[in-house]
Each structure stands twice: as structure tokens, then as C-alpha cells.
N, C-alpha and C positions, 0 to 999 in steps of 0.2 A: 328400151333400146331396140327390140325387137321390131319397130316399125321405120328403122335408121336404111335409105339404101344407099347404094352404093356410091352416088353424089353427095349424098349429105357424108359419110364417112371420109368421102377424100374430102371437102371440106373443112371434118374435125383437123384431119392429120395438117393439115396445110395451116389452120390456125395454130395447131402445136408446135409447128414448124415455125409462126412466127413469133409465137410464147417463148420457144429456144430463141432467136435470134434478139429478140427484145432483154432477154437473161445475158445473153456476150456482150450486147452494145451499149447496156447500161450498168453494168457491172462497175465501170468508175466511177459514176455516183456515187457511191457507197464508201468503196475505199479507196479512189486514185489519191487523197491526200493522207489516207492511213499509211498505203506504202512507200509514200513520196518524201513522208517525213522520220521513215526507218519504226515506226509504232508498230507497224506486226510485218512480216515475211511476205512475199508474194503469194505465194500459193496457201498461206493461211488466212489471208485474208479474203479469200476469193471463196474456200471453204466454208469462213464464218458465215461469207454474206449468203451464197445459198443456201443454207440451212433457216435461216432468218427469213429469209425471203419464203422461201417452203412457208413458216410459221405464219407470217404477215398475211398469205393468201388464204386463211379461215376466217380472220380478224370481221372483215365485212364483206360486204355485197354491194354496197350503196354505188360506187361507180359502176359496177357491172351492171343495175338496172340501169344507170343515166345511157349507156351503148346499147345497152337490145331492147331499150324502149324509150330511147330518146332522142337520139342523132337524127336516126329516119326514122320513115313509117314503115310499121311493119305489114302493114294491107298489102295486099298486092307483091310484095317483096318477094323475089323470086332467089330459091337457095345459089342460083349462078352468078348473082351481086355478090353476095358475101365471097365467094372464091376468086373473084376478080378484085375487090377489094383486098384482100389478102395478098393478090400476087402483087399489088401495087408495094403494098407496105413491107413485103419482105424484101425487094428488089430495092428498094431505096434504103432500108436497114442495111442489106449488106454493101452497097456503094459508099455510104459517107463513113461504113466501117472498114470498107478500104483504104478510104482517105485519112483516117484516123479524128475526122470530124463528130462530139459528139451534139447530135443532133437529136432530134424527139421521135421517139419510137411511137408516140403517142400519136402524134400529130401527123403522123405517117399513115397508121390504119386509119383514123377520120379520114385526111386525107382519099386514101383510096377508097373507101366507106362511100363518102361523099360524092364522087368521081362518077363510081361506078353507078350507085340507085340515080345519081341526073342521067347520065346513059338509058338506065333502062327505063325508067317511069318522067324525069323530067325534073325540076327545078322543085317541082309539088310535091315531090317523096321524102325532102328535106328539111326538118325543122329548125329554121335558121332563126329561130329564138333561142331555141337550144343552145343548138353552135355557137353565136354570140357569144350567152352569157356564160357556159359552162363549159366552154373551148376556148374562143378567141382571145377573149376578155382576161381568165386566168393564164393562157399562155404573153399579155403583152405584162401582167401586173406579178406573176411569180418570181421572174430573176429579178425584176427590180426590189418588191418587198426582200426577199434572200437577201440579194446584193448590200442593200442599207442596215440588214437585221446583222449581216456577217461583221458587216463594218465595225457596227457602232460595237456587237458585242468583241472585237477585235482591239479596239480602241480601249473597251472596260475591262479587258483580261488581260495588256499591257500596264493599263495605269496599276490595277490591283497586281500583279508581278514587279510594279519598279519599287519594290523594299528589298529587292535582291541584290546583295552587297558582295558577293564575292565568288569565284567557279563552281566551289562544290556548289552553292543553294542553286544558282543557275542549274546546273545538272540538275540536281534532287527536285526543280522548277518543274523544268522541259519531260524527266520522266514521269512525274503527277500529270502533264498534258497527254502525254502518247498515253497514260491509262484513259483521261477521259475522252483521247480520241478513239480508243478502241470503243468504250461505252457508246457514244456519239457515232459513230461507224456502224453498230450494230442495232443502230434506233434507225438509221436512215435505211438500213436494208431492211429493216421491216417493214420500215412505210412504203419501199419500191414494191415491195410483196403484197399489201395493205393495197396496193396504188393501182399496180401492174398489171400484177397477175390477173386483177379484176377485167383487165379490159380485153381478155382474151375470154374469160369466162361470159362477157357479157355478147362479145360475137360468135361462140359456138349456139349460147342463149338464143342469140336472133334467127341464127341458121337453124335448131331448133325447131322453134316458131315457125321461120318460113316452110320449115320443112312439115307442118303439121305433129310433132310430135308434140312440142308444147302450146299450151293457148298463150293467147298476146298475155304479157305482164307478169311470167311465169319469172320465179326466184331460179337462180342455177341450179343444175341437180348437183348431188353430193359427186357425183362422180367427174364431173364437168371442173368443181374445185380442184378436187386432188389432183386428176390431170393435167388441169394450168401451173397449179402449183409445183408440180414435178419438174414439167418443164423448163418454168421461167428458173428453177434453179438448176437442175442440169447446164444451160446456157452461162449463170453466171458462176458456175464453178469453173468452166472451161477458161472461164477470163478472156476477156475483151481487152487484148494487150494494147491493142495500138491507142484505143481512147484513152485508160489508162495513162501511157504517157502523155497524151496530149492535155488530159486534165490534171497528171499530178504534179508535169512539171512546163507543160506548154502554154501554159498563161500565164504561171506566177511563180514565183519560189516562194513557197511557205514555209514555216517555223512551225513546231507544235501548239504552240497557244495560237494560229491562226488555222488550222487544220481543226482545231477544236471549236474554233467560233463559229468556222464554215459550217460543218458537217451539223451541230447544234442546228443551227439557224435553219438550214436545208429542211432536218427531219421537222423540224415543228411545222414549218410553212407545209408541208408533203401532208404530212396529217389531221393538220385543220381538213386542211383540202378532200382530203377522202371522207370527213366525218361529215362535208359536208353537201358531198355526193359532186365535187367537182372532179373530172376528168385530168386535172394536173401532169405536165410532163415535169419528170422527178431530172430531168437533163438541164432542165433552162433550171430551174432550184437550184442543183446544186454549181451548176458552171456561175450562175449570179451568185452563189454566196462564196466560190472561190475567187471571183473576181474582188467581189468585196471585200475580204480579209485579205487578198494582195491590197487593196488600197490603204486597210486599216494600219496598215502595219508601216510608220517611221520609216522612207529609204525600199519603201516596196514598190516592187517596178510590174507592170500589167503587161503583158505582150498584145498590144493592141493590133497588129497584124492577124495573131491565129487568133483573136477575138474576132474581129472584122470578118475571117473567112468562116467561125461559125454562127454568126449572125446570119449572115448569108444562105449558110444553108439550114438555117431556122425559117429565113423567110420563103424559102423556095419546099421545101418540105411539102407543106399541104398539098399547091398544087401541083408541085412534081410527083407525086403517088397519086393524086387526083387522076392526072392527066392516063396517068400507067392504068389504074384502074378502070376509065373511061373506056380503054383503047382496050382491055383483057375482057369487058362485058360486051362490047362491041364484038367479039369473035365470039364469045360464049353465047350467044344470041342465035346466032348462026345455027344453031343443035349442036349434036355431041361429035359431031366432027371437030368446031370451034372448041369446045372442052380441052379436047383433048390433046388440039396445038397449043392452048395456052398452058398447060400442063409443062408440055415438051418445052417453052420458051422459058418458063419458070426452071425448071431444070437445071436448061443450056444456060442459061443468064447466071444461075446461082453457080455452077461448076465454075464459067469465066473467070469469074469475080475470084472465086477462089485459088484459080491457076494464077492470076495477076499477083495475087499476096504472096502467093509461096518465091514469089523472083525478090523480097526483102522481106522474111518473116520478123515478126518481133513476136519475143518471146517473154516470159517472165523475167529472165535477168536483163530485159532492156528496160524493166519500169524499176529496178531497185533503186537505192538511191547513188549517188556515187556512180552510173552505168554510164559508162564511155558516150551511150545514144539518148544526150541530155540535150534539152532545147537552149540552141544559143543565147547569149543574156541577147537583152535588148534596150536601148538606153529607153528612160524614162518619156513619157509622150505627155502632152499638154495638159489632159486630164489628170493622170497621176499626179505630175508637181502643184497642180491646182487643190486637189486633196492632199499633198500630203506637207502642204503648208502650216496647214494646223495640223502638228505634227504630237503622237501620246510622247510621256515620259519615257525614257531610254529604261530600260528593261535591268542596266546594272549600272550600279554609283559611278560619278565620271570618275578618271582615272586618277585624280592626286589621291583620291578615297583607297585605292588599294595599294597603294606607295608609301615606302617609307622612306625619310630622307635620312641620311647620313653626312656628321659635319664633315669636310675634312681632314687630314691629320696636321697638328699645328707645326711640321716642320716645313720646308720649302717642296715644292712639289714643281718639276719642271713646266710645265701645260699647264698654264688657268689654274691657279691656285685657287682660285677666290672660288669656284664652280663646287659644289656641295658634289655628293657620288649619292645616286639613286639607285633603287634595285624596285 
């Protein structure tokens, strides 16, 4: 660390910087439908997940290689791409966390990643074999695999609950689900950690590299882990309220057996993905497998509106941090004059954004359940009643099954005599 100067450290700090902002904005990943469906408290579930997350970030390395030696090249790569990629990716993290859109943290740094090395070296700095198959390709096939894996296991965690004959089992049901949505909650925050953390370790990795302290293909240092690690949990302990509500209760209303299909479904898909050195964003996973168990679920309704506006800003992501990226190397280019305005913009940009939040904060008691700032229902849309045609079994016996009749009494009775009395 001794031959780190003072570029490559601002740098680090600014990737840390986006390790925190990737920990607040993907924080509902993890647990928007743990808190959504009353299975653990707000602020303990934002606890569990950072600590998890911490844990997840030793687990492997394998996406950190795919980023500091695989997106671009590293020849020639100059350490003023990597902090212009960076400013792209923080800048777009903390806007659609204004909006309360969750969007890919992921797809944000490639994104600017991307952007910025076509600025400085060209089209030929990019390995867009890479990108493809271990970016592209995984971000158009992950909410969909989620999305069908939530369903179906949605669909088999109703059928298998409809022997529930009466309130108590119901209950003694629904509390066996919030335990294994806690379990399931705490599988997917390691794999955000597993997943995450890696891709911040893999661009200090690069900057490294460019910076001559590591050779090309170098594994992270041990210190480089712990530091991402700290970070991206520091960030999801603060909680990312506003995604949060947007994913606990802004697409779907969930039940505990659908909060346990999602979250299941989520961590597996996240973890193949890392094992298999894919770059995965853990956002589109888990938003496709909430979707999915809203569909799964008899009478479940999708808010295909705030779906719509975060597809949207799934598809605008790359090149919108591209573009911020492109334009922060273009000044960085310039010498350290350029540095150290884009420094200043990054700053001023990040302060904005935060003054804009503070005129409606949310806060943990607006993701509880039951909180007065719940997402209006929204009647059913084409797709929904298309799926939920083939409808599972009702979760409790119809109702003559909990009814008792009672004859009459055999004397004259003013009103319908003939009418039995039910209870």
C-alpha cells in the first residue's frame, strides 16, 4: 500500500463511497418483503441483513475477477477511468433512490465502467464478449428465471398449505412462513454480499492494476475485502427506506408463504450466479421473484404501473451512468484541474439529491406494515387475470366446513321459520 498516491486513494474512497450507496439501495432485496409481511421489525431486519452481507463478502471472489479483468482492458487503462466510472454509478444510485425506483447498482458501475474506458481508449478497451454474456444476457434472463421459479414455488407452497382447516392452523401456518422468510431473507443477504460486495472489490482490483501496484489478474487484497465488506454493510444497515417501500408493498401485496417463495427463489438464482462468476444484479432477482409470487398467489394483484416505471429505469441505467461516466473522463482528461471539478460535481450532485429527500423523508415506520404511506391498491391488469386464471387451491376450507348449522326451534317463530340459524 505504500506505493498508493493520492489519485489512486481518492479513488478507493469514492469506490467505498459507491460500496455504501450500493448497501442503502439494495438493502430491499433482502428484506422489503421480510418487513412487508410483519416477519421481523424494521431496523432488525436491516441489522440482520448487514451483518450477512459483511459475511457473504469472504464467501468468493469470482465476480470480482469477472470486473477487474474482464468488462475492459486493463492495458493502457488509466486510474482516471475508474473515478469517472464511479462518479457515473454513484450519481445514478442516489437519483432513482430518490425516486424510490429499485434499479441495478450493478448495471450502474458497468454502466459507467463502460462509458468512461470508450471515452478514454475507444470502443477497443471493451470486451463486449464479456458484457454480453456475463452482463447483458444475465440481466434480461434473471427476473424472468426469479419471476417463474417465485411463481411456481408460490403456487406449491399454497397447494401444500390448503389442508388448513380453520384460524388457529392458519396462524400456527403464516407464523412457520415469517420463520422461513427470516431464514430465506438471510440466504439472500448473503448472496447480496456474495454478489455485491465483489464488484466493488473487483474495481478498487482494477484501479490497483492501473495504478501499477497490482500486476494484470491479481486476486483482491485481503484488505480491499474487508473494506468492501464494511462498507456495503454500513450502507444496508442505514436502510434504503424508500426502495423498501417500493418493493415491500409497491408492486404487490404479499402474504408470508409468498414472501417465502420470493425471497427462496431470489437467493438461489443470486448464488448459482456468483458461483458462476456471473455479474448478477441481485435488484432485477429479487423485484422478478416479488413479481412472481404476486402472480402466484389466487386474487394477487401486480401494480403494473410502478413495474412499468422500474423497467424503465432498468433499461436506461447502463447508458445513463455510461453517458455521466463518458462526460466525468472527458474532464478528467483535461489534467488535475478536470479531477478535481468532477470531484466538486460529484459532491454538489450527491448533497442536491440529498436536500431534495429531506422535503419528504421516509423513514422506517413508513415500510412497517399497516403505515398510513402504503401503496394504493390497484385494480388487476391483463396479465395478472391471465395468470391467475389457473388459480392454486384456497389456502382454507370453503366456508360451510367451518360452520355449524342449527335446526330451528320447533315452535312458531315470527320471521322464516323454515331458515335453520347459523353461527
Amino acid at each position: 500500500m505504500e506505493h498508493i498516491t493520492l489519485l489512486l486513494a481518492i479513488v478507493i474512497v469514492t469506490a467505498l463511497v459507491f460500496d455504501f450507496t450500493n448497501g442503502f439501495h439494495d438493502t430491499a432485496n433482502a428484506m422489503a418483503t421480510t418487513i412487508s409481511t410483519g416477519a421481523l421489525k424494521p431496523k432488525t431486519a436491516v441489522a440482520m441483513s448487514a451483518v450477512l452481507n459483511l459475511v457473504g463478502a469472504f464467501l468468493s471472489v469470482e465476480v470480482a475477477k469477472t470486473i477487474s479483468g474482464g468488462i475492459v482492458n486493463e492495458d493502457g487503462l488509466r486510474t482516471e477511468v475508474i473515478f469517472a466510472a464511479l462518479v457515473g454509478a454513484i450519481l445514478w444510485n442516489l437519483l432513482t433512490w430518490l425516486v424510490g425506483l429499485p434499479s441495478s447498482s450493478s448495471h450502474a458501475l458497468f454502466g459507467g465502467l463502460i462509458g468512461a474506458a470508450v471515452m478514454s481508449a475507444g470502443w477497443s478497451s471493451v470486451n463486449g464478449g464479456t458484457v454480453v454474456t456475463k452482463v447483458l444476457l444475465p440481466a434480461v434472463a434473471a427476473p424472468i428465471v426469479a419471476g417463474v421459479a417465485a411463481l411456481l414455488a408460490t403456487r406449491l407452497t399454497y397447494r401444500i398449505g390448503g389442508k388448513v382447516r380453520n384460524d388457529a392452523q392458519e396462524k400456527a401456518t403464516a407464523k412457520g412462513y415469517r420463520a422461513g422468510q427470516i431464514a430465506s431473507a438471510g440466504l439472500v443477504s448473503l448472496a447480496h454480499g456474495t454478489n455485491d460486495a465483489q464488484k466493488t472489490m473487483g474495481i478498487i482490483t482494477l484501479a490497483l492494476v492501473t495504478g501499477g501496484v497490482l500486476s494484470p489478474g491479481s486476486n483482491p487484497p485481503v484488505w480491499v475485502i474487508v473494506s468492501a465488506g464494511l462498507a456495503i454493510a454500513l450502507g444496508t444497515y442505514l436502510g434504503g427506506w424508500r426502495i423498501i417501500r417500493t418493493m415491500g408493498s409497491g408492486l404487490t401485496e404479499l402474504k408470508p408463504p409468498q414472501g417465502f417463495a420470493a425471497q427462496t427463489s431470489a437467493a438461489t438464482v443470486i448464488l448459482a450466479s456468483s458461483h458462476l462468476g456471473f455479474s448478477l444484479s441481485t435488484t432485477q432477482s429479487c423485484s422478478g421473484a416479488v413479481m412472481g409470487a404476486g402472480l402466484g398467489r389466487s386474487g394477487g394483484v401486480v401494480r403494473w404501473s410502478t413495474a412499468t416505471r422500474m423497467f424503465v429505469a432498468w433499461g436506461l441505467t447502463l447508458p445513463a451512468a455510461g453517458l455521466v461516466g463518458a462526460g466525468a473522463e472527458f474532464l478528467t482528461k483535461q489534467g488535475t484541474w478536470g479531477v478535481v471539478v468532477v470531484a466538486a460535481l460529484l459532491i454538489a450532485g450527491s448533497g442536491a439529491i440529498w436536500m431534495l429527500s429531506r422535503r419528504k423523508p421516509v423513514g422506517h415506520g413508513d415500510v412497517a406494515p399497516g403505515s398510513e404511506d402504503a401503496a394504493p391498491a390497484e385494480p388487476a391488469g391483463v396479465v395478472t387475470q391471465a395468470i391467475a386464471a389457473v388459480s392454486p387451491p384456497p389456502t382454507v376450507a370453503q366456508a360451510h366446513d367451518l360452520s355449524a348449522t342449527i335446526p330451528a326451534p320447533a315452535g312458531p317463530v315470527a320471521a322464516d321459520p323454515a331458515r335453520p340459524a347459523t353461527v
